[in-house]
C-alpha positions in Angstrom: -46.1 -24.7 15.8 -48.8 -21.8 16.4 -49.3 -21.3 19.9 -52.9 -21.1 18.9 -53.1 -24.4 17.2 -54.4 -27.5 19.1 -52.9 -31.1 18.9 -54.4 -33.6 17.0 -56.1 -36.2 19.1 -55.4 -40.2 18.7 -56.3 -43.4 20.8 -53.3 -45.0 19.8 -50.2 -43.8 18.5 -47.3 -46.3 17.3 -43.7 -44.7 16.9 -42.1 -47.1 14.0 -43.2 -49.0 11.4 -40.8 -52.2 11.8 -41.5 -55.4 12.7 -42.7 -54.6 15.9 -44.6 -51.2 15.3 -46.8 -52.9 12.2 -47.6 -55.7 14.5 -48.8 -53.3 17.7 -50.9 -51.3 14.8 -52.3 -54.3 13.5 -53.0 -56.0 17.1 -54.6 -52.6 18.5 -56.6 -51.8 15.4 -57.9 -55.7 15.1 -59.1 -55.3 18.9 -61.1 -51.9 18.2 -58.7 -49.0 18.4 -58.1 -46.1 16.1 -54.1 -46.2 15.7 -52.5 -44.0 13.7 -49.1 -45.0 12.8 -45.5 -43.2 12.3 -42.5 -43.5 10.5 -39.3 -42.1 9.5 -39.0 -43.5 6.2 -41.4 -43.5 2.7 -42.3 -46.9 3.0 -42.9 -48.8 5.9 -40.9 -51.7 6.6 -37.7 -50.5 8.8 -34.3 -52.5 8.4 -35.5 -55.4 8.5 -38.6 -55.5 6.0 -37.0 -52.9 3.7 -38.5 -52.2 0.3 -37.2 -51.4 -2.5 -37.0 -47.4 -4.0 -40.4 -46.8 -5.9 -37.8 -46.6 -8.8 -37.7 -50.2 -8.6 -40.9 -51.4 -7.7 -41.1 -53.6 -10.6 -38.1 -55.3 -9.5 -38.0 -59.0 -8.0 -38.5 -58.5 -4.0 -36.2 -60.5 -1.4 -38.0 -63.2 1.1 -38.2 -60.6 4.4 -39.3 -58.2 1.6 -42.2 -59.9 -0.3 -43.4 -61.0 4.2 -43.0 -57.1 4.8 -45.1 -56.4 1.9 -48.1 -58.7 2.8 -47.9 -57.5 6.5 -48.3 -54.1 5.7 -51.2 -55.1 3.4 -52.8 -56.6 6.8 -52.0 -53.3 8.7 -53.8 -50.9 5.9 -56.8 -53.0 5.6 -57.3 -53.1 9.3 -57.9 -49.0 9.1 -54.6 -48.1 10.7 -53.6 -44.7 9.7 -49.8 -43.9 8.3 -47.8 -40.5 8.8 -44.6 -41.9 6.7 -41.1 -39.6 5.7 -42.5 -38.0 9.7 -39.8 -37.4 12.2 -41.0 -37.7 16.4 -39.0 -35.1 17.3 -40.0 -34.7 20.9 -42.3 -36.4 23.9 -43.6 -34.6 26.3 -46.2 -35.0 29.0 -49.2 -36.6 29.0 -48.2 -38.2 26.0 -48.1 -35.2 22.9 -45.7 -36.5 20.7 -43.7 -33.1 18.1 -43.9 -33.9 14.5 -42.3 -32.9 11.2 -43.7 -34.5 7.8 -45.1 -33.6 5.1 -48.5 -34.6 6.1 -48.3 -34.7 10.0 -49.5 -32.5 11.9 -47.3 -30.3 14.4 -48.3 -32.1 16.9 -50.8 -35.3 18.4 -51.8 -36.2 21.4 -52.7 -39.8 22.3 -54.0 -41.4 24.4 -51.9 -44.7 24.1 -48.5 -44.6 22.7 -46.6 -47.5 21.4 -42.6 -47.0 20.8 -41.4 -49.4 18.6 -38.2 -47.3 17.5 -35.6 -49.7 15.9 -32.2 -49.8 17.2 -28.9 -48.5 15.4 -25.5 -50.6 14.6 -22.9 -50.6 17.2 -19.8 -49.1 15.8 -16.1 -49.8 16.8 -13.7 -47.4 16.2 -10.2 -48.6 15.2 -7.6 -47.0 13.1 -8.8 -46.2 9.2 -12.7 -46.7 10.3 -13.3 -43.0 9.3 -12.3 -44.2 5.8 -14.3 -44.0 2.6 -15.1 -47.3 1.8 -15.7 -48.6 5.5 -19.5 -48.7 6.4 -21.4 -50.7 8.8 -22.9 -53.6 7.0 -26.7 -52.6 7.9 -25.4 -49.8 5.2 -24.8 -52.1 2.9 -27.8 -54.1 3.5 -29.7 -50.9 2.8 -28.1 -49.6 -0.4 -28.9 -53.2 -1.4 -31.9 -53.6 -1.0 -33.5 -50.3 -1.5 -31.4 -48.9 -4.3 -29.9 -52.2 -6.0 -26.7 -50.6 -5.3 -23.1 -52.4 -4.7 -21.0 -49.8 -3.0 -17.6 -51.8 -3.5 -16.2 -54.3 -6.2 -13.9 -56.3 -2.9 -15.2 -56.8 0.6 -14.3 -57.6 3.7 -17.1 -58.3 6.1 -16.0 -57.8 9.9 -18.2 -58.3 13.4 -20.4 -60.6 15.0 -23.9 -61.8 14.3 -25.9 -63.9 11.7 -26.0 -60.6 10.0 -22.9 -61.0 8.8 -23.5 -64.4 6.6 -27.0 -63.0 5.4 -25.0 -59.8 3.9 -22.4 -61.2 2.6 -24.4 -63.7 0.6 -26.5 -60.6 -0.8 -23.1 -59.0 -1.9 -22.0 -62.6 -3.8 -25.3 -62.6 -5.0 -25.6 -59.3 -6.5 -22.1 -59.9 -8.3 -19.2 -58.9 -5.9 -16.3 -60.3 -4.6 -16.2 -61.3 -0.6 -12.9 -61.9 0.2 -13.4 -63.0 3.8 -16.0 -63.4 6.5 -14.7 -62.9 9.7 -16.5 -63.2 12.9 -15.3 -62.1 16.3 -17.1 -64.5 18.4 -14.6 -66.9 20.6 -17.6 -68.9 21.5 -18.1 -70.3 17.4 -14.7 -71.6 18.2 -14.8 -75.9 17.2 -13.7 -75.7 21.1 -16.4 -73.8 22.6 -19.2 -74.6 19.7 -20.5 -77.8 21.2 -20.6 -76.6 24.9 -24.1 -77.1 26.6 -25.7 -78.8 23.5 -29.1 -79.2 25.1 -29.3 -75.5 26.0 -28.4 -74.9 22.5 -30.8 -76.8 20.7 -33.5 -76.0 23.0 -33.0 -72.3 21.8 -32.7 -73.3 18.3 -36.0 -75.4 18.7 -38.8 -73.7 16.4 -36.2 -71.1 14.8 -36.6 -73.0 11.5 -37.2 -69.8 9.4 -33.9 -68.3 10.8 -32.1 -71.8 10.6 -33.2 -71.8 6.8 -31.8 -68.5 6.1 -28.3 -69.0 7.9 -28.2 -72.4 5.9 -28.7 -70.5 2.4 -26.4 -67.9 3.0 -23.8 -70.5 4.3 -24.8 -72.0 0.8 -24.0 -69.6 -1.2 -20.9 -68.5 0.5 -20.0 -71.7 0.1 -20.2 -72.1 -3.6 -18.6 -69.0 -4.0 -15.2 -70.3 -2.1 -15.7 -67.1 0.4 -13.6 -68.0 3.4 -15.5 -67.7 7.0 -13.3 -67.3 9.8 -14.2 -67.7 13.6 -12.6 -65.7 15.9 -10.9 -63.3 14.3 -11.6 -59.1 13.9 -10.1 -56.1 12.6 -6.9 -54.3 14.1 -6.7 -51.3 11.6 -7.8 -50.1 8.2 -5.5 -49.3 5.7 -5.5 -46.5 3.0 -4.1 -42.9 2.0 -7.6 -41.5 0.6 -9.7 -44.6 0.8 -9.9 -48.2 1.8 -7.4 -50.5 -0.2 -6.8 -53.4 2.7 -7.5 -54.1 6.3 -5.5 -55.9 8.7 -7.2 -58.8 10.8 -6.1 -60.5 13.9 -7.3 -63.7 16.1 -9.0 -62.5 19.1 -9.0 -64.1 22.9 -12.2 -64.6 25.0 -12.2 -60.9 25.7 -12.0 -60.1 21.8 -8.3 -58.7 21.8 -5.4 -59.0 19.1 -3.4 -61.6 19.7 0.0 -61.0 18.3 1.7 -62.6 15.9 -1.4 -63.7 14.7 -2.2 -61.0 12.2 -2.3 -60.9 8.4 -3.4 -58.4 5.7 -6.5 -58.8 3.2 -6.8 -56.5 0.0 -10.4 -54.8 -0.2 -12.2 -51.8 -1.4 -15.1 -52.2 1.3 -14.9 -53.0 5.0 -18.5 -53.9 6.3 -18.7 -54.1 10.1 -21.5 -54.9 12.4 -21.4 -55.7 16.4 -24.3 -55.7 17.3 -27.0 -53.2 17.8 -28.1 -50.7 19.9 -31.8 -49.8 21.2 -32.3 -46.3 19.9 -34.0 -45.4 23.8 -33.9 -41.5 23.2 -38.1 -41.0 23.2 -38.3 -43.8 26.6 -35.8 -41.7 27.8 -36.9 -37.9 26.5 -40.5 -39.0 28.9 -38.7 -40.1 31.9 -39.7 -43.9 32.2 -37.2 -45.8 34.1 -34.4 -47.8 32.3 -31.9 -50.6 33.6 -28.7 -51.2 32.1 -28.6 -54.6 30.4 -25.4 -55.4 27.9 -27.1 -58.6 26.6 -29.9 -56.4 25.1 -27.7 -54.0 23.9 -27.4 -51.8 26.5 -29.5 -48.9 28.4 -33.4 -50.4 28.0 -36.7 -49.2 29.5 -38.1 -51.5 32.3 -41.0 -52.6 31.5 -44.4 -54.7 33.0 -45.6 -58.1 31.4 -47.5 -56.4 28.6 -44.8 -54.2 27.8 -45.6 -50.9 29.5 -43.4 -48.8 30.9 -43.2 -47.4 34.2 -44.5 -44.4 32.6 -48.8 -45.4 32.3 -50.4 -45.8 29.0 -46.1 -45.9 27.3 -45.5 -49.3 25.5 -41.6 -49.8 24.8 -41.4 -53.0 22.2 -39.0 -54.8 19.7 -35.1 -53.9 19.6 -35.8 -50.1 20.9 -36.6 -51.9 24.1 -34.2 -54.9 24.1 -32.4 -56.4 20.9 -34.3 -59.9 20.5 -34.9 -60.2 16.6 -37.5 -59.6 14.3 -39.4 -62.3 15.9 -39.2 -61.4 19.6 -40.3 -57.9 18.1 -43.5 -59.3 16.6 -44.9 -61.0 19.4 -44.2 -58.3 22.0 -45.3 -55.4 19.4 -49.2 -58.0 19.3 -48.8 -57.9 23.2 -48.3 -54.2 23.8 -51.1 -53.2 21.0 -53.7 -55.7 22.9 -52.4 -53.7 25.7 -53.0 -50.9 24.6 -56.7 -51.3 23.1 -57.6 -52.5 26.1 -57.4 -48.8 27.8 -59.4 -47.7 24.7 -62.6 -49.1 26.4 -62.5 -51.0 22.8 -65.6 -52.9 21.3 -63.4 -56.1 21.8 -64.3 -57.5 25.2 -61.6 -57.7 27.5 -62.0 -60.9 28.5 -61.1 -61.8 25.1 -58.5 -59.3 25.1 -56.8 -61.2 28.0 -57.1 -64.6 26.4 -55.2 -63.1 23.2 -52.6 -62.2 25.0 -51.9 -65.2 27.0 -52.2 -67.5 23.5 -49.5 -65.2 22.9 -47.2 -66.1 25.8 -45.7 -70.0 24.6 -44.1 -68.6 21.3 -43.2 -65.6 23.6 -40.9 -67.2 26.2 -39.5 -69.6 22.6 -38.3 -66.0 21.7 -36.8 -65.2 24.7 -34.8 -68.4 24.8 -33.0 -67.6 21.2 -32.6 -64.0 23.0 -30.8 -65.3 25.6 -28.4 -67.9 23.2 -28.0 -64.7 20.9 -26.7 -62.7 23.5 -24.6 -65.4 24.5 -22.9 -65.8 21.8 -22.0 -62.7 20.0 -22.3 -60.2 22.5 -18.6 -58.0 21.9 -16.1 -58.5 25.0 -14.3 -55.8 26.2 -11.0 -55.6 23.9 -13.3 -54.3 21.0 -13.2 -50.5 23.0 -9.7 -50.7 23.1 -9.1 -50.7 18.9 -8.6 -47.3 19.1 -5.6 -45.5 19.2 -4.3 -42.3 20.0 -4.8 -40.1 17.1 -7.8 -42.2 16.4 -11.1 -39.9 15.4 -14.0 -41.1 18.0 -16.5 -38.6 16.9 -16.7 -38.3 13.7 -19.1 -35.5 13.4 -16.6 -33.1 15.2 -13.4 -34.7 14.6 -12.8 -35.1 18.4 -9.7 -38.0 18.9 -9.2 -40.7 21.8 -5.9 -38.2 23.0 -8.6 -35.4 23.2 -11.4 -37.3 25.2 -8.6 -38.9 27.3 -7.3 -35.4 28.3 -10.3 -34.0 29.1 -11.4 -36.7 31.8 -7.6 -36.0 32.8 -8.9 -32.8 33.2 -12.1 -33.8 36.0 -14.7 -34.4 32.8 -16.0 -38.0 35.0 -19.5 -37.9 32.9 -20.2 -37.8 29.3 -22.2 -34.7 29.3 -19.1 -33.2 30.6 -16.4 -34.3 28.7 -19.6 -33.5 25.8 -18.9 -30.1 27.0 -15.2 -29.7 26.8 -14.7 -31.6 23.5 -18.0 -31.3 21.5 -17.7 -34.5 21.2 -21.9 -35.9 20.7 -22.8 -32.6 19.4 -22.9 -33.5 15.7 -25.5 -34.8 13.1 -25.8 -38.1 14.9 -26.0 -36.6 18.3 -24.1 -38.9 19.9 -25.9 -42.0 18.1 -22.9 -43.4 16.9 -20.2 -42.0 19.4 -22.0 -42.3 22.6 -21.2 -46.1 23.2 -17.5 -45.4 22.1 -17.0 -42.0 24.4 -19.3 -43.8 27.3 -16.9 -47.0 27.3 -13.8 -44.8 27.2 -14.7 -43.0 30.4 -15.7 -46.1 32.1 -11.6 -47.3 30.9 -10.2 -43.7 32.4 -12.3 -43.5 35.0 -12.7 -47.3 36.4 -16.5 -46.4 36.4 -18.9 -49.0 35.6 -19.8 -48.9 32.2 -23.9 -49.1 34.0 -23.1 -46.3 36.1 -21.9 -43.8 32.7 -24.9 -44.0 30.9 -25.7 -42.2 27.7 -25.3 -38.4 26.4 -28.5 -36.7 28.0 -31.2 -36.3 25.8 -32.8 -32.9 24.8 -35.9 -32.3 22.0 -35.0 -32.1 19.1 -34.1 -35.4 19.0 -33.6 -35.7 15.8 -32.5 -32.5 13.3 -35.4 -31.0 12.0 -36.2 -27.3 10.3 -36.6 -24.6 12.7 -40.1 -23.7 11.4 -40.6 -27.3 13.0 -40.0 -26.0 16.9 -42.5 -23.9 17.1 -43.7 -22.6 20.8 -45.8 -24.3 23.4 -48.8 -23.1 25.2 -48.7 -22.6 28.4 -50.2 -25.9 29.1 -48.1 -28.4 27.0 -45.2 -27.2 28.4 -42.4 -30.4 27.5 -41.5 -32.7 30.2 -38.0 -31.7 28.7 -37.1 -28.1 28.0 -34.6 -26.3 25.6 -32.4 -25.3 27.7 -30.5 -21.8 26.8 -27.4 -22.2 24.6 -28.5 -25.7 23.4 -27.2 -25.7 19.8 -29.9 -27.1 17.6 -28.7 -28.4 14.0 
C-alpha cells in the first residue's frame, strides 16, 4: 500500500459472504446502512450455499444452492456492495481492515464491522491420512458441487455429523460407490439413542427443513444398500502410493479402538469430517476477548446479546463465532447487522430497530436448542487425538511427526508458539489451520495442561498468504494493533 494513499471509508463492512455474512448485509442495508461486503471466493455463497463454476452455470442447481441463489438476489437488490475473490489479510485498530483483490482497495476503514468468517473442518491425524486419496469430506462436498467432480470411484466416509449422510448421498447420487458410512458417535448407539426423549424432540421441534434432508439422504443411502454404522471410526489408512483400504474399529464413550473389534474395507477415497472449527484468526488479530468452549468448536469470541464483541462496533456471527448451523448463523448474522445499523444513526428508527430484533429472539433460542443437542451428540471424545502414532506426519505443510513434537516439549517447548519454534511445525501454507488443533491437543497430552489453557498458534497479519506488493507500509497513524515482528517468515 502507498503510504500516501488513504483508506476507503464504509459504514458497514461484513467479512464473509456465507449464511451469516449475506444475512448481516442484507439486515444492515434493509435498516439504512451502506454495507459493503467481502469475500474470499468468486461467488458468494461459502460452504454451505456453494455455486456451481461459471463453467456450469447452465447446470441443474442443488436445494441449499438454488436458496443461496435467491438470497444473494435479496442482498444485491438491497444495494449491498460486493468485493468477491478479496482476501482480509489483516485488522487493525479502529477497525481498518488490509485487503488484496482484484477490485478492493488496499485498504477500508469502517465504521461497523461484521465478521462472519466460516469455520474450517477438524482434522484427525492417524496413520495413512497424509495419503492421496484421503480428504476431508467438506472437500468432497466442494469438488461436487462447484466442479461436478467425483474425486474417487470407492469411498469410505469416516467422522461425525449429519454431514456425513448428506455427502455421501451426493457421491451415490453422482454415480459412485459408498462402501460404508461410519459414524463415531457412541451416543447414536440403539443404547444411548432414546435417552432423554423429551429433550430431544424439543430440539428437533421446528428443524423440519434439516429433518427432510437427513431423511432423503437416509433414502438414498438406503436404496443404494450403503451400510451405516454407529460407533465405529478409523484406526489407519492403508496404501504404498495412495489409498487402497482403511481399517475401521468400534469406538468406546471416549472414541477409542476397541480391540478385537477391527476389520478392513477396500476404498480409493477416505472422506472424514469431525466437526468444525471457528476460523477466529480476525476476532483474535483485534484483540476481543475469547472463552474456550469445546461444544462450539473450540476458542470463540465472547460476545453481548446482539453479537458484539468486547471490542465496540466488532460483530462476531455464524460458525466463526460458535458452530451452530446454517440456521443459527442466519438469525444471529439479521441480529448483529440490525446492530450494526443502528450505530449508523440509520433513517430506520430505532425503536423499530429494537422491535426487529426482539421478533428475532423465539426462532433464536429454537436455534440454540439444536446447538446444544448438536454438540451433544457428535462432539469427538478424547481417543480421536490419540490416532496418531509415532512416525505419524502432524504437520503436513512441514513434515513435522508426533516423535518430533513429543521431543521438543521433552525438551521445555510447554506452549505451541514454542514448540512452533523448535519444529516449524504451524509455519506452512495453512498456518497452523489444520495442525493447530492436532499440535494444541498433543501438548495438553505431554504436558497435562488443559486443553483451554494451550490455546491456538498466535496470530500475526498476514493472515492469510498474499503477494508482497499486498503489504505495503503504514502511516504513521494506522499503525496495526498487530505488528510484523522481525524474522516473521511471510509465504
Amino acid at each position: 500500500m502507498n503510504a500516501s494513499t488513504a483508506p476507503a471509508q464504509a459504514e458497514v463492512v461484513v467479512v464473509g459472504a456465507g449464511p451469516a455474512g449475506q444475512r448481516a448485509a442484507l439486515s444492515a442495508a434493509q435498516a439504512g446502512a451502506q454495507v459493503t461486503l467481502i469475500d474470499t471466493y468468486r461467488q458468494p455463497g461459502g460452504q454451505y450455499y456453494r455455486q456451481p463454476a461459471a463453467e456450469f452455470e447452465t447446470a441443474r442447481r442443488a436445494n441449499h444452492q438454488r436458496e443461496g441463489r435467491a438470497l444473494w438476489e435479496k442482498v444485491s437488490a438491497a444495494g449491498v456492495k460486493l468485493l468477491a475473490d478479496t482476501t482480509v489479510w489483516g485488522l487493525f485498530e479502529s477497525k481498518l481492515l488490509a485487503l488484496d483483490g482484484p477490485e478492493a482497495p488496499p485498504t477500508i476503514q469502517a465504521a461497523a464491522l461484521i465478521l462472519a468468517t466460516g469455520a474450517t473442518e477438524r482434522s484427525a491425524a492417524f496413520p495413512g491420512w497424509t495419503l492421496p486419496g484421503v480428504m476431508t469430506s467438506g472437500a468432497a462436498q466442494t469438488l461436487l458441487k462447484e466442479q461436478h467432480i467425483l474425486p474417487g470411484r470407492r469411498f469410505v466416509l469416516a467422522g461425525t455429523g449429519p454431514l456425513q449422510l448428506v455427502v455421501a448421498a451426493g457421491l451415490v447420487e453422482a454415480g459412485a460407490e459408498v462402501v460404508a458410512v461410519l459414524e463415531g458417535s457412541p451416543l447414536l448407539r440403539p443404547r444411548h439413542a432414546l435417552r432423554r426423549p423429551a429433550q430431544r424432540a424439543a430440539a428437533l421441534w421446528g428443524q423440519w427443513d434439516r429433518l427432510a434432508e437427513g431423511l432423503r439422504s437416509w433414502s438414498t443411502l438406503r436404496r443404494a444398500g450403503v451400510p451405516f454404522h454407529t460407533g465405529w471410526g478409523i484406526v489407519t489408512a492403508h496404501g504404498p502410493d495412495e489409498v487402497t483400504g482403511v481399517t475401521s474399529a468400534q469406538v468406546d464413550d471416549g472414541w477409542r479402538p476397541l480391540p478385537a473389534t477391527s476389520r478392513t474395507l477396500d476404498c480409493d477415497t477416505l472422506c472424514f469430517s469431525y466437526g468444525f472449527v471457528p476460523a477466529t484468526e480476525l476476532t483474535r488479530l483485534l484483540g476481543a476477548d475469547h472463552q474456550w468452549r469445546p461444544e462450539q468448536g473450540g476458542l470463540v469470541p465472547v460476545r453481548d446479546e446482539q453479537f458484539q464483541t468486547t471490542v465496540p462496533g466488532v460483530f462476531a456471527v455464524g460458525d466463526g463465532a460458535g458452530i451452530g448451523g446454517a440456521g443459527l448463523s442466519q438469525i444471529e448474522g439479521q441480529i448483529a447487522g440490525l446492530a450494526a445499523a443502528a450505530q449508523m444513526r440509520n433513517p430506520l428508527d430505532s425503536a423499530e430497530i429494537a422491535d426487529r430484533i426482539e421478533r428475532l429472539r423465539p426462532a433464536l433460542r429454537r436455534e440454540r436448542r439444536f446447538q446444544r443437542l448438536y454438540a451433544q451428540l457428535f462432539t469427538p471424545g478424547p481417543g480421536l487425538d490419540e490416532l496418531p502414532q509415532t512416525d505419524t506426519v502432524i504437520c503436513r505443510c512441514e513434515g513435522v511427526t508426533r516423535a518430533e513434537l513429543s521431543d521438543a516439549v521433552h525438551k521445555g517447548a510447554d506452549t505451541l508458539d514454542a514448540v512452533k519454534s523448535l519444529t516449524r511445525c504451524g509455519m506452512g501454507n495453512c498456518q497452523g489451520r489444520v495442525c493447530g488443533p492436532l499440535v494444541a491437543a498433543l501438548v495438553a497430552g505431554e504436558t497435562g495442561q488443559p486443553r483451554a489453557e494451550v490455546g491456538l498458534f498466535r496470530v500475526r497479519p498476514p493472515v492469510f498468504p498474499v503477494p508482497l506488493a499486498a503489504l505495503g507500509p503504514f502511516d504513521s497513524d494506522q499503525q496495526p494493533a498487530t505488528t510484523l515482528e522481525p524474522g516473521v517468515i511471510v509465504r
